[in-house]
C-alpha positions in Angstrom: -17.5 23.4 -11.5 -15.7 24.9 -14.3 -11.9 24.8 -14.2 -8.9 24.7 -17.7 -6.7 22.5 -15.6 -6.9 20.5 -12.1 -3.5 19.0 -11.1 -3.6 16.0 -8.1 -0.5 15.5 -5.9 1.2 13.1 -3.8 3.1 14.3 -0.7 6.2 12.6 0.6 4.4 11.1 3.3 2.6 8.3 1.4 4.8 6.2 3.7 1.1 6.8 6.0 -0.5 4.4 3.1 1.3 1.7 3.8 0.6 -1.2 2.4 -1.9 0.1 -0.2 1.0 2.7 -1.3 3.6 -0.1 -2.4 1.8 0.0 -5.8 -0.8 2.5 -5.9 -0.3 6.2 -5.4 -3.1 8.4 -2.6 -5.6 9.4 -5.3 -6.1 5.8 -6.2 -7.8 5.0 -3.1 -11.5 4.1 -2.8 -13.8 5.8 -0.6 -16.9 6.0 -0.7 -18.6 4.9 -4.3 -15.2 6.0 -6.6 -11.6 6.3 -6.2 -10.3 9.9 -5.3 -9.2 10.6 -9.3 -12.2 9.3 -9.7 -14.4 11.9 -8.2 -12.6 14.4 -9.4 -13.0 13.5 -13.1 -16.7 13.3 -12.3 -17.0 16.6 -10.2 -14.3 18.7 -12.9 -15.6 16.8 -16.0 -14.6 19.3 -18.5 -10.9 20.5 -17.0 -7.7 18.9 -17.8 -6.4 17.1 -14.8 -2.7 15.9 -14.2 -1.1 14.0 -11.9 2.1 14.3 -10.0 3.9 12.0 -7.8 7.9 12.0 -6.3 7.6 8.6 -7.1 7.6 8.2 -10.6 7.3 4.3 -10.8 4.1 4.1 -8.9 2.9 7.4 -11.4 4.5 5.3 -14.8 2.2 2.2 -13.5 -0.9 4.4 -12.5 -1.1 5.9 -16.2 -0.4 2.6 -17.8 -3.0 0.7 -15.8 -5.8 3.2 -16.4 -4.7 4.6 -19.8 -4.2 8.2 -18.7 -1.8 10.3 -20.8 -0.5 13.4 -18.4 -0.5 16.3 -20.2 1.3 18.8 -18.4 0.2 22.4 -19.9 2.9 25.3 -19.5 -0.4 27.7 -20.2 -0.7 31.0 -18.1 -4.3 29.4 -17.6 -5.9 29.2 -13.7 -5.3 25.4 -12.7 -6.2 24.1 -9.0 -3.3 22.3 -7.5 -4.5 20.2 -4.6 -3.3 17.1 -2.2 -5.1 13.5 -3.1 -5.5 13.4 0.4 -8.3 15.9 0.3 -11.4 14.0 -0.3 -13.6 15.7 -3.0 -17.3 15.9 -0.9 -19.9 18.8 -1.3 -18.8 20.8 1.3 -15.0 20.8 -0.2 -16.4 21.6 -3.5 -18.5 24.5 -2.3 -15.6 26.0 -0.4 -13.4 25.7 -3.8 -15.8 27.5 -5.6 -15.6 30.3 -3.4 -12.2 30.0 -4.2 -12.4 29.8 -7.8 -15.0 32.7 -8.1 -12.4 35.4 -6.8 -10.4 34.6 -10.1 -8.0 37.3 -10.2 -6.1 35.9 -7.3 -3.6 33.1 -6.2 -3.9 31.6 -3.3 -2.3 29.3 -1.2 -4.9 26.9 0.2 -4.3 25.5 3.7 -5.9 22.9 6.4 -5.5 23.9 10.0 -1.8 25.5 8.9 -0.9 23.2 6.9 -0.6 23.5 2.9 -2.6 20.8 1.1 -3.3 22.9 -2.6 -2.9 26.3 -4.7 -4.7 28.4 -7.0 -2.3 29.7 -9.4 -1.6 31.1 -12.7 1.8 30.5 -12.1 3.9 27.7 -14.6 3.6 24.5 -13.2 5.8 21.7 -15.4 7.3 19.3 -12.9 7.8 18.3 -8.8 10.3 21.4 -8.5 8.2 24.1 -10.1 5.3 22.6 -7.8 7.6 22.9 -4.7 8.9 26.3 -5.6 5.0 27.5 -5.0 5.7 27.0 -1.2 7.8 30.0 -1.4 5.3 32.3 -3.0 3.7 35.2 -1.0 -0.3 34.3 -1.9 -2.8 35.0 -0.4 -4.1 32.4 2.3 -7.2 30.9 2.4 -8.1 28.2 5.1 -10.5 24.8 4.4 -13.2 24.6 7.5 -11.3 22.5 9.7 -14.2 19.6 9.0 -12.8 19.3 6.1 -12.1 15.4 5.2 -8.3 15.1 4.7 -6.5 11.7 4.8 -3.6 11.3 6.8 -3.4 7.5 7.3 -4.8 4.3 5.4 -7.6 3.8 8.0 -8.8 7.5 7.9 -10.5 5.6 4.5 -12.5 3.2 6.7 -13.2 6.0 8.7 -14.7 8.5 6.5 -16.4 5.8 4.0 -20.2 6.1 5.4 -20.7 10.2 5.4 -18.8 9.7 1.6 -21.1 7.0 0.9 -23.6 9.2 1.5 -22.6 12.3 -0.4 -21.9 9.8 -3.5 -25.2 8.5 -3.5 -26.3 11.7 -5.4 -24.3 11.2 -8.5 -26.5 7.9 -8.9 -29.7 9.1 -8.6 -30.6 9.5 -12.4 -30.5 5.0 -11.8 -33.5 3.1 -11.6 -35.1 2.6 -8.4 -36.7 -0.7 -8.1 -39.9 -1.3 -9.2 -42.6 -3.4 -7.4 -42.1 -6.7 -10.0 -38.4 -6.6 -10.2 -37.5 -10.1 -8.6 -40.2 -12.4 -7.1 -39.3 -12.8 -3.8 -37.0 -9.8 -3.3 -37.4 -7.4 -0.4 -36.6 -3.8 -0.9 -36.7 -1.2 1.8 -36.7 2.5 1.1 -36.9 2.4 -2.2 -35.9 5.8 -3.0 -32.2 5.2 -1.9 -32.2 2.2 -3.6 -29.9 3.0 -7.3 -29.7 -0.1 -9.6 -28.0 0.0 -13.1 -30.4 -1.8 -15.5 -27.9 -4.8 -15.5 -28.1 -5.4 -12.2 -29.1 -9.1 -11.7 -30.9 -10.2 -8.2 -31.4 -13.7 -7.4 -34.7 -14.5 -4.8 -35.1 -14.2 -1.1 -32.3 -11.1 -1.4 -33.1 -8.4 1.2 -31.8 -4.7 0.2 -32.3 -2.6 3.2 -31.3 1.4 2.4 -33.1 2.9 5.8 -30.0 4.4 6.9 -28.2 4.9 3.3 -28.2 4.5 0.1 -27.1 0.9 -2.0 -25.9 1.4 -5.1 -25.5 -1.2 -7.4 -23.5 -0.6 -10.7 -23.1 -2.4 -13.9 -23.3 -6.3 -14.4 -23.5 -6.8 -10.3 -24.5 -10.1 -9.2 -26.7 -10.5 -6.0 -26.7 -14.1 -5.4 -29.8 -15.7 -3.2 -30.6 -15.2 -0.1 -27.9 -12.0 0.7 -29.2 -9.0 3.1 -27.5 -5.7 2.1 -27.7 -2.6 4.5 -26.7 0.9 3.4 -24.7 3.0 2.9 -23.1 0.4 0.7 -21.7 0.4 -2.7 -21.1 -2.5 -4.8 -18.6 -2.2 -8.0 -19.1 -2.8 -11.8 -18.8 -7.5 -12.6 -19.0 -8.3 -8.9 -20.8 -11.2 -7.0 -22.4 -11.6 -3.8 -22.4 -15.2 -3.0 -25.1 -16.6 -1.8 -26.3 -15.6 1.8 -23.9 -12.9 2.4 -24.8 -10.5 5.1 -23.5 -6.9 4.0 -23.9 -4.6 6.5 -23.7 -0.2 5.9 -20.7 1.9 5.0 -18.9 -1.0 2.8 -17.6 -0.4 -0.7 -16.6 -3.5 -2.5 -15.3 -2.1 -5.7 -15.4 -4.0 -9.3 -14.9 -7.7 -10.4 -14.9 -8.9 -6.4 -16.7 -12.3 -5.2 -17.8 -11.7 -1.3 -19.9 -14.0 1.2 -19.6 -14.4 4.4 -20.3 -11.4 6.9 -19.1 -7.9 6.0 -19.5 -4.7 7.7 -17.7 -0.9 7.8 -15.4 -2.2 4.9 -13.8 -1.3 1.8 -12.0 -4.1 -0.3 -10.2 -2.1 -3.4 -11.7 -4.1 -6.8 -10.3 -7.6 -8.1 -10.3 -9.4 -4.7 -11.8 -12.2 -3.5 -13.6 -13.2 -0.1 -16.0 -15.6 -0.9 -17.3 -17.6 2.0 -17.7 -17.5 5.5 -16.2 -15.5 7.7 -15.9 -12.3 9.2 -14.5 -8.8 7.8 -15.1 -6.0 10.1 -13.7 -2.4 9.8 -10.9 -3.2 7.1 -8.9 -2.2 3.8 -8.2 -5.3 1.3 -6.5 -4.0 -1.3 -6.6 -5.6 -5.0 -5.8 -9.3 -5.8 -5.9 -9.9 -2.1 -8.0 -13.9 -1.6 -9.0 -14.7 1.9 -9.2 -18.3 2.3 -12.7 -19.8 3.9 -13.6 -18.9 7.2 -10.9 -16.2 7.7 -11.9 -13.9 10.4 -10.5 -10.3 11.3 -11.1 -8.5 15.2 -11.6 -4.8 14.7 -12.5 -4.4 18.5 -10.1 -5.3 21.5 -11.6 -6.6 24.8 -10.6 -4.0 26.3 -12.2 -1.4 24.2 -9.5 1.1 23.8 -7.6 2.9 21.2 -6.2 0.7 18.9 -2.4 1.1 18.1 -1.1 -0.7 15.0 2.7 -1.0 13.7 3.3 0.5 10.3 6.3 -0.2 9.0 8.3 0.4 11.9 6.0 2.9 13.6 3.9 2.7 16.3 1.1 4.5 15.2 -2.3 5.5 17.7 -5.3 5.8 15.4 -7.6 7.2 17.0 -10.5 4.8 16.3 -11.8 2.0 18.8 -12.5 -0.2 15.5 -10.3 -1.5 13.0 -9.6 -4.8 11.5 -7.1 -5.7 8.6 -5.1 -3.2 6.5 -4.1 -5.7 3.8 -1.6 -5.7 0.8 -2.1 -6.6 -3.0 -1.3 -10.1 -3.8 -1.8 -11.6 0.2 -3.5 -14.8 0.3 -4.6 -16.5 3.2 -5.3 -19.9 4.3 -8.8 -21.2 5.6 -9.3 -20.6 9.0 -6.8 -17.6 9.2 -7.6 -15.3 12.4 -6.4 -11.8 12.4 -5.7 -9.8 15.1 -7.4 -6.1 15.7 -5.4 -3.8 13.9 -3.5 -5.9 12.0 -1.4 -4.8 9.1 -0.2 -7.1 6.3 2.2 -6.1 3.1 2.0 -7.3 -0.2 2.6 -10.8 -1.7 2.5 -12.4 1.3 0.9 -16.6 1.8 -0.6 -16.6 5.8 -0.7 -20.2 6.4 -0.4 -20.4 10.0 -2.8 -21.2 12.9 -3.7 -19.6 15.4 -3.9 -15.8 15.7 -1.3 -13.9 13.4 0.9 -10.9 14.6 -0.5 -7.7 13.7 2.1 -6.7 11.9 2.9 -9.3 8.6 6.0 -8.1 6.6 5.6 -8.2 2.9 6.6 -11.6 1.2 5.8 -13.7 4.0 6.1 -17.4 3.6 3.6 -18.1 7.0 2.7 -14.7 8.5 4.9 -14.7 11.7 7.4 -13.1 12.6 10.2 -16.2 12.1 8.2 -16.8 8.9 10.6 -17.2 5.6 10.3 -14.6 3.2 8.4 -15.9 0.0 10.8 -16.6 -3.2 10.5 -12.9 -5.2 10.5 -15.3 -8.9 7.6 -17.4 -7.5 5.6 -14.9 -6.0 6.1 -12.8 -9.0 4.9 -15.8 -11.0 1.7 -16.1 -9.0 0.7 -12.8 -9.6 0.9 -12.9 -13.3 -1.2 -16.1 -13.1 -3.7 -14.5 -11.0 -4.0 -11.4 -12.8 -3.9 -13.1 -16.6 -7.9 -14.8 -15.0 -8.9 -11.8 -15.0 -7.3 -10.1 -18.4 -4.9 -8.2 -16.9 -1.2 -8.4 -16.6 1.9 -6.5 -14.5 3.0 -3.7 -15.7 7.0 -3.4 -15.7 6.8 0.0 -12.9 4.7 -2.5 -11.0 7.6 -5.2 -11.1 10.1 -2.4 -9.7 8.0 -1.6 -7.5 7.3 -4.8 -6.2 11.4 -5.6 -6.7 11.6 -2.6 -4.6 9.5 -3.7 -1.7 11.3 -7.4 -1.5 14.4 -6.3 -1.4 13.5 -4.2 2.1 12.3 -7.1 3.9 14.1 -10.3 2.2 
């Protein structure tokens, strides 16, 4: 789709994020194969595109981590101004074309009433000139009320298989596997099968892509025996430890070591679940490391609605399956069980036995609710040590930021 200029932004609400939004801002979220920016720099490959965001620390750290200068253009150019929260799939794209081919128009784009993007020629420099568009008398257009929208963290989880799926076709110039690829591994449906040619499989590995595709990107490890079940996506440097069982619509995104039993999950990139244990139906975002044998419920016995505690809120979801919604920087210890629905903030150490709350306040020295809150120098210090292994660093937004969170729950 061609486009001069494509501008991404954040609503107020990214409170609905939480904890994933304490350092990252919407469009950094992975679903499906990519992160939201992600597929848009894919789909709009020649435009421009710009980012905005009320908060400008988590925007400062979101260019500086990914080397993105925003270049704002005051040009009386045609730009598309739309919400992260609208996830970039086929059937978006082909009702934004329609959109794009009337091009002597502005319009205001809405979801079910509500205003989620704009197609303007209209000057748009800064937050205020992009909330002054609100007052404009476009034209409306409506997205089909299908359309994938993100309102909360878990609508990810949600929404990862049928994106899994519609990914899968910007991978299919890879090589399928061919019949002498690895003595004694098992490939099923081949054809849905997409391997980068760096891909390394040990033996007795079963890739099963019946009901989805599995792709595989650059320098993946697949350890022996591990089953993998599609739709599944597994990210650029990571390992799957030996015997891992990974069942359909998981993303695991780059430099991540997983084992143990995974299924309907997406764990951000740089995290670490390496052994045994179950992960069902959860967000883990970065430099999260679950300890061995730590397990997560994402059904209740009762088989109802799960309700979770966000913040503050009490929050119905909507979904009869959901695990962990976890922070950047939480540890836990071996043998950690997490309750259904259970939501944990940033930087915290769960030590305790037993089954934790399901709600964990960032910085938590324990995981209860009489927990201490973890030193802010020493969990700082952690962090940098953790993230220098891998050959990256904090940036100074990301301190704020995290300075920012402490000082709400210390």
């Amino acid at each position: 789709m061609k486009l001069d200029s494509i501008i991404l932004f954040e609503s107020n609400n990214n409170e609905n994020f939480y904890p994933f939004s304490v350092l990252h801002p919407v469009w950094e979220l992975r679903v499906g194969a990519m992160r939201i920016f992600e597929k848009y720099q894919r789909v709009f490959d020649t435009s421009s595109i710009s980012y905005y965001s009320s908060n400008t620390l988590i925007l400062d750290s979101f260019l500086e981590r990914f080397s993105i200068e925003n270049e704002l253009s005051n040009q009386k150019n045609k730009r598309l101004i739309l919400s992260s929260q609208l996830l970039p799939t086929t059937e978006l794209l082909s009702d934004l074309d329609d959109i794009i081919l009337d091009s002597n128009t502005n319009y205001t784009i809405t979801l079910d009433d509500k205003i989620v993007g704009y197609y303007t020629d209209e000057s748009v420099i800064g937050l205020e000139s992009l909330d002054n568009l609100n007052s404009k008398k476009y034209s409306k257009v409506s997205l089909e009320s299908d359309t994938k929208y993100l309102n909360y963290i878990w609508d990810a989880i949600s929404y990862n298989e049928s994106v899994l799926l519609d990914d899968s076709n910007y991978y299919r110039n890879w090589n399928s596997p061919k019949e002498d690829y690895s003595k004694g591994v098992h490939f099923l449906e081949k054809s849905q099968i997409f391997l980068h040619e760096s891909v390394k499989i040990h033996p007795n590995v079963v890739i099963d892509a019946t009901d989805g595709a599995v792709i595989l990107d650059e320098n993946v490890k697949i350890m022996a025996g591990s089953t993998i079940l599609g739709p599944c996506y597994i990210g650029k440097n990571s390992t799957i430890k030996v015997g891992a069982k990974i069942y359909g619509s998981t993303s695991i995104g780059e430099v991540c070591k997983v084992g143990g039993e995974v299924e309907g999950s997406i764990i951000q990139s740089y995290s670490n679940k390496q052994h045994d244990g179950f992960l069902g139906h959860s967000f883990i975002s970065e430099w999260v490391n679950l300890g061995a044998d730590t397990n997560t419920s994402d059904l209740k016995n009762t088989y109802s609605e799960i309700t979770v505690l966000q913040r503050d809120n009490e929050i119905k979801t909507g979904t009869m399956f959901l695990g962990l919604i976890c922070g950047d920087h939480t540890k836990s210890a071996i043998n950690t069980q997490f309750n259904t629905g259970t939501i944990a903030g940033v930087c915290g150490i769960l030590v305790r036995p037993g089954f934790l709350p399901n709600h964990i306040k960032s910085f938590s020295w324990g995981g209860l609710q009489t927990s201490p809150t973890y030193k802010y120098s020493k969990a700082i210090e952690v962090c940098e040590i953790v993230m220098q292994r891998r050959g990256k660093k904090l940036t100074d937004s990301e301190r704020e930021l995290l300075q920012l969170e402490y000082d709400k729950v210390k």
